[in-house]
C-alpha positions in Angstrom: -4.4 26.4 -4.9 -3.1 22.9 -4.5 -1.2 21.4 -1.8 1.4 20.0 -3.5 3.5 20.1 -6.7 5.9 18.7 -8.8 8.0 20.8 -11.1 11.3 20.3 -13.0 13.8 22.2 -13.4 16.4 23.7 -16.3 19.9 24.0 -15.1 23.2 25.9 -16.3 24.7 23.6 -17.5 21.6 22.0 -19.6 20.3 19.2 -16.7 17.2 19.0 -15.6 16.4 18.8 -12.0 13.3 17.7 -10.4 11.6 18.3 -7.0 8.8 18.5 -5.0 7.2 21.2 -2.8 3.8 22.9 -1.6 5.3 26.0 -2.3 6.5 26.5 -6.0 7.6 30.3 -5.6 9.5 29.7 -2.5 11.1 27.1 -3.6 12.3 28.4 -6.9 13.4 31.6 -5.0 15.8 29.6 -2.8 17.0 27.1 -5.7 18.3 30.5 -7.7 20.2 31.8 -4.5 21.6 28.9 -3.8 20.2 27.7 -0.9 17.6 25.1 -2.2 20.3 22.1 -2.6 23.9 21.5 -3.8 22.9 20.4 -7.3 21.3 23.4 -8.2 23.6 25.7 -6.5 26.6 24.6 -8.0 24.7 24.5 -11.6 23.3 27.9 -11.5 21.2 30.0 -12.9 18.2 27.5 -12.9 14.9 28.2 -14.6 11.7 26.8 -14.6 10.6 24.0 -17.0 7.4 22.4 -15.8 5.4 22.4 -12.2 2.3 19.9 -12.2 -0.3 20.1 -9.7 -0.4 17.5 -7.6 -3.4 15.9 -5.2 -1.4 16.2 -2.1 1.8 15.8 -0.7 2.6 11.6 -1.1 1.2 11.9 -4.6 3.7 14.6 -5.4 6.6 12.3 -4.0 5.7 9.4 -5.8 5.7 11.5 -8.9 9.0 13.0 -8.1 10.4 9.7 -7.8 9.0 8.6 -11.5 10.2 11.4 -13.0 13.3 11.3 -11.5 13.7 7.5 -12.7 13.1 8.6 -16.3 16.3 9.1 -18.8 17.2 12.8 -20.1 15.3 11.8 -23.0 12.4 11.2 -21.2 12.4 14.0 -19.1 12.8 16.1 -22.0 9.9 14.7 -23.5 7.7 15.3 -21.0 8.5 18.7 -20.6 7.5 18.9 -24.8 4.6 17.2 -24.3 3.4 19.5 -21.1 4.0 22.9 -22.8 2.8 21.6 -25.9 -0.5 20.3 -24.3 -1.0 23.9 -22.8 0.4 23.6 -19.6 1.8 26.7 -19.1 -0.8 28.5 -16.9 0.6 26.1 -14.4 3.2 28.7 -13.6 0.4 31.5 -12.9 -1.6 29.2 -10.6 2.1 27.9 -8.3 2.5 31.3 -7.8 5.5 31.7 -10.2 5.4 35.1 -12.3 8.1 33.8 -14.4 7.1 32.0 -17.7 7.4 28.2 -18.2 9.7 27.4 -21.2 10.5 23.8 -21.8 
């Protein structure tokens, strides 16, 4: 499994939030109680849109900080064009038993 991973989330109230983490399942666990960070809690319930593998840990942070550059638009876009290119196992392989909707 990889070190590192970039996934995005679907908020609430229709944002997307993205972060970073070496554990997807953990992560996501905390972010729907609350406890992950004040965006998500206060824009609850939060589901998961994408998670990309990532190489390692610095590569994962520079791709958080792309993706988190990008307009709604964008970000939207490259959720289509994950799940559309078949990404969804990625959710199976983070660890997450919930399924990847964009």
């Amino acid at each position: 499994m990889s070190d590192a991973w970039v996934y995005m989330l679907r908020c609430g109230d229709g944002s997307i939030y993205t972060g970073w983490s070496t554990d997807v399942q953990r992560r996501l666990a905390r972010h729907r109680s609350g406890s992950a960070s004040r965006y998500t809690a206060s824009r609850l319930p939060v589901e998961l849109a994408l998670a990309l593998e990532m190489p390692d840990r610095s590569a994962a942070r520079r791709e958080e900080a792309r993706i988190k550059a990008l307009d709604r638009p964008a970000k939207l876009a490259l959720i289509a064009a994950a799940t559309s290119a078949g990404v969804e196992p990625v959710a199976s392989r983070a660890g997450v038993s919930a399924p990847v909707r964009a």
